[in-house]
N, C-alpha and C positions, 0 to 999 in steps of 0.2 A: 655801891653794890655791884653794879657792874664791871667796876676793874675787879673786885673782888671775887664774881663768876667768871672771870676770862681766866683770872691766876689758877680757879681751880681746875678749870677746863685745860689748862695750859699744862698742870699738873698732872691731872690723868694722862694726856697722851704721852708726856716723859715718862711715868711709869710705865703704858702700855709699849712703845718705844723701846726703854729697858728690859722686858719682858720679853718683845722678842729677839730682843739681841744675844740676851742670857739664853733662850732656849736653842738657837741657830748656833751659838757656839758650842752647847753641851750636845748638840747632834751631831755637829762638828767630831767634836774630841770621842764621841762614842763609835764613829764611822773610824776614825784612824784608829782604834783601840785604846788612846789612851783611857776614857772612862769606861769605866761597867756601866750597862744597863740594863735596867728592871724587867725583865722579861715574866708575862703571865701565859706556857701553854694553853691551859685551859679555856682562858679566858678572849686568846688568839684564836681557838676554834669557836666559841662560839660567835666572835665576829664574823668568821666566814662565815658560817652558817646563817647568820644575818643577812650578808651581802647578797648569796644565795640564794633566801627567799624573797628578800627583795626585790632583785631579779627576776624573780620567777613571777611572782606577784604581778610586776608590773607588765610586766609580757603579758600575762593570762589576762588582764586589766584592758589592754591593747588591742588585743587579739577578742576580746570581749564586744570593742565597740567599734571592731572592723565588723563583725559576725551582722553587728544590729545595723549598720551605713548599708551593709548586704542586704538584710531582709525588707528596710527602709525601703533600696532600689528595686528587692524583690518585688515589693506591694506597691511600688507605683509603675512598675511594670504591666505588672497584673489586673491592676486598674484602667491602665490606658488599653490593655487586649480585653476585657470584658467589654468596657465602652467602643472600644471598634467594632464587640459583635452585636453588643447593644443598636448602633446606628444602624448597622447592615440590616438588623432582622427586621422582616418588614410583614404586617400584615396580611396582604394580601398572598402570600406564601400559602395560604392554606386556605382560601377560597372557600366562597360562600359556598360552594357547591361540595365542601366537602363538610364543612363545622360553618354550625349554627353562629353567631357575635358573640351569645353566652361562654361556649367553648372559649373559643378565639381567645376573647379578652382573659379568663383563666390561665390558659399558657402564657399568655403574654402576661400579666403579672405575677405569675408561678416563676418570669424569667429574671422579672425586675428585681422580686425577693430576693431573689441570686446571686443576682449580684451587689445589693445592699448588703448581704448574711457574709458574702467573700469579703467586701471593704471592709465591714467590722470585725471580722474573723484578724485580717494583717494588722488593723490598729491594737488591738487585745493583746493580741501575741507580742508585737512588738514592746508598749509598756509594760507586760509583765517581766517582761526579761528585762528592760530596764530597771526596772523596781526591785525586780528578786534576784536577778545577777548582780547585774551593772553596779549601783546602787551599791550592794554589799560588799564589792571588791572596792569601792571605792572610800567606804570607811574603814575596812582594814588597809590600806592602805595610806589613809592619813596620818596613821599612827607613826610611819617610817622617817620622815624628816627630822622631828623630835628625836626622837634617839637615836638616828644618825647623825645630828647635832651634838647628842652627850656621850656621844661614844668620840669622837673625834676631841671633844673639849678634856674626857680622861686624858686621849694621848697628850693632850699640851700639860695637864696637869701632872700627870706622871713624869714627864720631861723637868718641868718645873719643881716636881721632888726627886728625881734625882741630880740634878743641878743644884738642889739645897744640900742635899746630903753630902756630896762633894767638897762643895765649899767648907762645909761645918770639919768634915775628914782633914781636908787640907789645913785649915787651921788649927784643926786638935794637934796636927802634927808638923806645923811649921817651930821653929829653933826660940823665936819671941812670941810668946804667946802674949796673945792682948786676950782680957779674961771679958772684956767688955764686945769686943767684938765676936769671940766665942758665945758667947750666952747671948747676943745678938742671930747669930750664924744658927744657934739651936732653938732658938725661937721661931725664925724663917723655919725650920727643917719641919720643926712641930707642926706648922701652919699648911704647909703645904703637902704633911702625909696623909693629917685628917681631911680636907677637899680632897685630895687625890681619892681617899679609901670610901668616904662617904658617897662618892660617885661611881666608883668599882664595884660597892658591895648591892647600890640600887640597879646596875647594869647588870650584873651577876644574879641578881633575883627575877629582872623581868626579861633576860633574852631568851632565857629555856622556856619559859612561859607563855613567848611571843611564839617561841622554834615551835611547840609543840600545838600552837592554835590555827597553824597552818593549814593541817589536817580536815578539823572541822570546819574552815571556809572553803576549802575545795570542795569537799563532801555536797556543804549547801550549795555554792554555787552548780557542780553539774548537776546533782538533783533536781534543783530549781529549770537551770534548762531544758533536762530532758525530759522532767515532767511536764512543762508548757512545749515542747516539741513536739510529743507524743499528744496532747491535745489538740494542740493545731491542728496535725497531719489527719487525725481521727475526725475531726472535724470539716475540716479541709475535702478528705475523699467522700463527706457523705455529700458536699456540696457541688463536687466535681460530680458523683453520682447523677445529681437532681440536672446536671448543665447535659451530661449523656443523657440521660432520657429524653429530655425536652428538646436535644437535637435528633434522637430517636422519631419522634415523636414528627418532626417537621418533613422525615425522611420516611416515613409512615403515611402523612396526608400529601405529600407529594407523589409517591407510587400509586397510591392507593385515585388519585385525581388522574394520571397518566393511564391506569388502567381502562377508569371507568371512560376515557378518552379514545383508547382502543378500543373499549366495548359496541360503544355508539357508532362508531366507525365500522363494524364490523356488522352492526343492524342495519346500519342503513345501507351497506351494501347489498345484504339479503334481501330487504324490501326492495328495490332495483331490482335486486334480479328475481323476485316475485313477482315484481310489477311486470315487466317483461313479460315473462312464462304468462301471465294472467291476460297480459292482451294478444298473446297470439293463440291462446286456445278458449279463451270466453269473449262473448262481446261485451258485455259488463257485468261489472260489482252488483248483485244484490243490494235494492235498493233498503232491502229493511235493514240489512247488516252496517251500511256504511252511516245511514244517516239518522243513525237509531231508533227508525221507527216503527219496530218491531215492538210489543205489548212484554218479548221476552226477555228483552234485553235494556237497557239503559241508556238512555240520551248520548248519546255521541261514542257509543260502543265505536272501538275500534280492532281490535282483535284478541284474543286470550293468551295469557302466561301462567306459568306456572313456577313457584320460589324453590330453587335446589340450592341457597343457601337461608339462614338466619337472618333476619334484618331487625338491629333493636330502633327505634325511633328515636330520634334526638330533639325531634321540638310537635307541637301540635298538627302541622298542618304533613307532617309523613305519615304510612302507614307501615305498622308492624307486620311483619312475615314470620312465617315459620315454613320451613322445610314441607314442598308437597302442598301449601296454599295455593290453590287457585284464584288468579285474579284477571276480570276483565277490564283490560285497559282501555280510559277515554281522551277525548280529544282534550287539549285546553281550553279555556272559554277562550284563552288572550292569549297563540301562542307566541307573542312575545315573553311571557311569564317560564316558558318553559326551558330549564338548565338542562347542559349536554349532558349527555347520559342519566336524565333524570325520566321517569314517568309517571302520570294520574293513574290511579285504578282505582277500582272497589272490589274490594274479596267478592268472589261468586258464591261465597254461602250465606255474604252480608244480603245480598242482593235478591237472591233467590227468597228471603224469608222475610224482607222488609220493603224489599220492591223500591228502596230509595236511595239515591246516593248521597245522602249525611255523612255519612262516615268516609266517604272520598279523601285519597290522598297520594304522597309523592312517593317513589323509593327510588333506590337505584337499579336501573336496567339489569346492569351483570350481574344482580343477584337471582334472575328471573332465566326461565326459558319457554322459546313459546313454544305456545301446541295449536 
């Protein structure tokens, strides 16, 4: 059995051997003119036209999954600049003295969302283009080796008929006809025009079919992208939005800390220079005014303001103002407890009509002016 699979193995390649000996010479003799050969215009352009989209195909294919290596390196760009601003932002940015911890911690996980919503924003975007591009260019495109396999095996078989037909011509018209080797010669001819045709007529029905499906996978492919483009990007700027606000935001209780900085600054220079004027023309402070023990005034009365702006409270222990409130402000019990440019008071209408200070609490200085 085994010499028996060597001889036939042995066989085939003496045929395949012979096969291409015979086709190498009929290309031969059709390069010097001696033979005709078969020529299909039509059949010539639609190969171009194959080659063509192939070409193109695989460019766009190429060029497909340079676009995503891009956006790939975009988002882990982008990832390592958010985590660098991540690391930097630091809490104490915005001081107790201006936002409450409830505050605080809000922005601060107002930021984190942020950058969780950008990281999954580049992962999305990325597979869908893989999935709805990529993907799709990549099974139209498997289709091409196959039949540029059977388009190349035409030209050998069209070689190999007319190589038959040849030979069969030749001996119809050599001087001793051998009738056995003739009807031999037209058997090969027979054999070799049906392969030949049967493979022409299935090339011939699916390249135009191929040529024209072109169209509709471009179509989907750029749809596809710039529908997930335009998502992104739309996406993308409402998140880049929420990163400007919230660095808005940190540039907001930074001035807004630097003012109230200058404000106190600018008190306590006044009181100096009140203090001053105060001892060279009295010899002392009123005792009921300084040490609150006047029946009309309030335990550690220290002098009167009056709010020329708005003040909304942010947590229990502030007091709310409005424009034109009078308020008598007191000492701390602990003035360690007391933040710069911060003050105690009780509204004067609280006081006047309840005689208590319960309702005591902090605001800001620079929203106040004294009288």
């Amino acid at each position: 059995m085994a010499e028996l699979g060597k001889g036939v193995t042995a066989g085939k390649l003496a045929l395949n051997v012979q096969k291409r000996l015979s086709r190498a010479q009929e290309k031969v003799l059709q390069k010097l003119g001696k033979a005709d050969e078969t020529r299909d215009t039509a059949f010539e352009e639609l190969v171009a036209s194959f080659n063509k989209q192939m070409t193109e195909g695989t460019k766009l294919q190429r060029d497909l999954k340079a676009y995503l290596a891009a956006v790939k390196a975009m988002h882990d760009a982008s990832r390592r600049l958010q985590d660098c601003l991540a690391d930097m932002y630091e809490p104490d940015w915005f001081g107790k003295e201006e936002m409450d911890a409830l505050v605080e911690e809000m922005i601060e996980k107002e930021m984190d969302n942020n950058l969780e919503d950008t990281d999954t924003l580049w992962l999305d975007y990325h597979q869908n283009l893989t999935d709805k591009a990529l993907l799709c260019m990549d099974t139209y495109l498997a289709q091409f080796p196959e039949i540029k396999s059977r388009i190349a095996k035409r030209e050998r078989k069209l070689v190999d008929f007319d190589s038959a037909r040849h030979h069969f011509s030749s001996l119809q018209k050599g001087k001793k006809k051998d009738e056995a080797k003739i009807a031999k010669a037209e058997e090969d001819l027979g054999r070799a025009q049906k392969i030949f045709e049967e493979l022409n007529v299935e090339l011939q029905d699916e390249l135009p079919t191929l040529w024209d499906s072109r169209v509709g996978v471009y179509v989907g492919t750029f749809q596809s992208l710039a529908g997930h483009q335009e998502k992104f990007h739309k996406e993308m700027s409402k998140l880049s939005q929420n990163l400007n606000d919230i660095m808005t935001k940190l540039e907001e209780q930074r001035q807004l800390k630097k003012d109230a900085t200058a404000a106190t600054k600018k008190v306590d220079d006044a009181k100096s220079e009140e203090a001053n004027h105060s001892e060279s023309t009295s010899p002392a402070p009123k005792s009921s005014v300084t040490n609150g023990s006047d029946a009309d005034l309030p335990p550690g009365f220290l002098y009167k303001v009056k709010a020329v702006h708005e003040y909304t409270a942010t947590d229990n222990d502030e007091l709310e103002l409005k424009v034109g409130d009078a308020v008598l402000v007191l000492a701390f019990d602990n003035p360690d407890e007391q933040d710069d440019g911060w003050l105690l008071g009780v509204k004067e209408s609280h006081w006047s009509q309840k005689k208590d200070i319960s309702a005591k609490g902090v605001f800001p200085e620079n929203f106040t002016q004294k009288v």
